[in-house]
N, C-alpha and C positions, 0 to 999 in steps of 0.2 A: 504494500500500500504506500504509496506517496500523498504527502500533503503537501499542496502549494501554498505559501507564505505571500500574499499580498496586501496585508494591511499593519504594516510594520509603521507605525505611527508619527515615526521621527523619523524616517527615511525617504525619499522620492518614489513615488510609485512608477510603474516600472514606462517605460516611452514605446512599449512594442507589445506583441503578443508574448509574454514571458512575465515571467510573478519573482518577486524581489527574492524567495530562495523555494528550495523543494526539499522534504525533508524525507527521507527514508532508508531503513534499514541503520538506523543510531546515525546517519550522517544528513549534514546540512552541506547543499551546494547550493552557496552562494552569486547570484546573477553578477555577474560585473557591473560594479560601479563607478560612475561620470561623477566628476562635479557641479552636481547639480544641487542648487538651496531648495531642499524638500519645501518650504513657507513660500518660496517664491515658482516651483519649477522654472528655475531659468539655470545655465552657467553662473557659478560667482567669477564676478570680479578679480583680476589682477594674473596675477601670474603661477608657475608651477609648481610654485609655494601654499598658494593660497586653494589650488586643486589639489592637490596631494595631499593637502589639512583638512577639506569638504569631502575628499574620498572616503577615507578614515573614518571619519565622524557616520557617513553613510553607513559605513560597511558596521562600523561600533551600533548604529542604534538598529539594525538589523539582527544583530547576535544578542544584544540587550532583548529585545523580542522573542524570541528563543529561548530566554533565559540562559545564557551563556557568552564568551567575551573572547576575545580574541586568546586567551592562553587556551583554547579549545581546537583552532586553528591546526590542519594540519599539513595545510599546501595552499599555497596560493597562485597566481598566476598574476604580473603587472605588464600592463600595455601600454608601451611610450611612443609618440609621436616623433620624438629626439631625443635616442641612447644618450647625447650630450648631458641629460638632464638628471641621468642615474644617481648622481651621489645625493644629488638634493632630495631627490625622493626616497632614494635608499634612508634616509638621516630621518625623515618625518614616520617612515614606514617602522622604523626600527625604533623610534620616541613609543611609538603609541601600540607595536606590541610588546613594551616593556621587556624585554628582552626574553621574550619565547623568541625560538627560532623554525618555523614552519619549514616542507620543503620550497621551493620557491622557482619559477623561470621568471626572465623579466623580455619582453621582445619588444622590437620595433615594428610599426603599422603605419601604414599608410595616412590612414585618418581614424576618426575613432567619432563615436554620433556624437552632435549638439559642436563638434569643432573640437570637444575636450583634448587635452593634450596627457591627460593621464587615463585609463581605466586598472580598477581590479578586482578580480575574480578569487573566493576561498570556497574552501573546502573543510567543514569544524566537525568535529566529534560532537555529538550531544552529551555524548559523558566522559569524562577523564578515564 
């Protein structure tokens, strides 16, 4: 049995046919996420600081919903616009899973929807 996860309160609901995660057999996959202001559905402001802090925060009140947090986390996947921009994201990514360490790819893409210059996609255990 899968349950789809679309009304994750603090997060953006989802911009396509797909639900913000799917949960089954104790694992939670997580939709990839844009920086997008869930209050506003737009892109935030500024640059791939301020996207890589609104990823985050999506991807956190998604697992918050779930009741479970990123030390749950047990793969992720990040999608950059410009590899250039790795270590800034790596530094925000690695702030806010407090030092778990998932498996992890990170790739370069062409484009990514709404223009975002980041997305990312996890993979969480529902229990330790």
């Amino acid at each position: 049995m899968i349950r789809f996860i679309t009304d994750a309160p603090d997060a953006p609901k989802a911009i396509g046919p797909y639900s913000q995660a799917a949960v089954t057999n104790g694992l939670a996959f997580i939709s990839g996420q844009v920086p997008i202001d869930p209050a506003t559905g737009n892109l935030v402001s500024g640059g791939i600081e301020e996207q890589t802090t609104q990823v985050m925060k999506n991807l956190a009140a998604i697992l918050k919903h779930l009741n479970i947090d990123f030390s749950h986390v047990a793969s992720s996947r990040i999608y950059l616009t410009d590899l250039g921009h790795f270590q800034t994201v790596n530094a925000i990514y690695e702030k806010a899973l407090g030092g778990h360490r998932p498996a992890r790819a990170t790739i370069q893409v062409g484009a990514l929807p709404k223009a975002a210059q980041v997305e990312i996609e996890m993979v969480a255990a529902m229990d330790k």
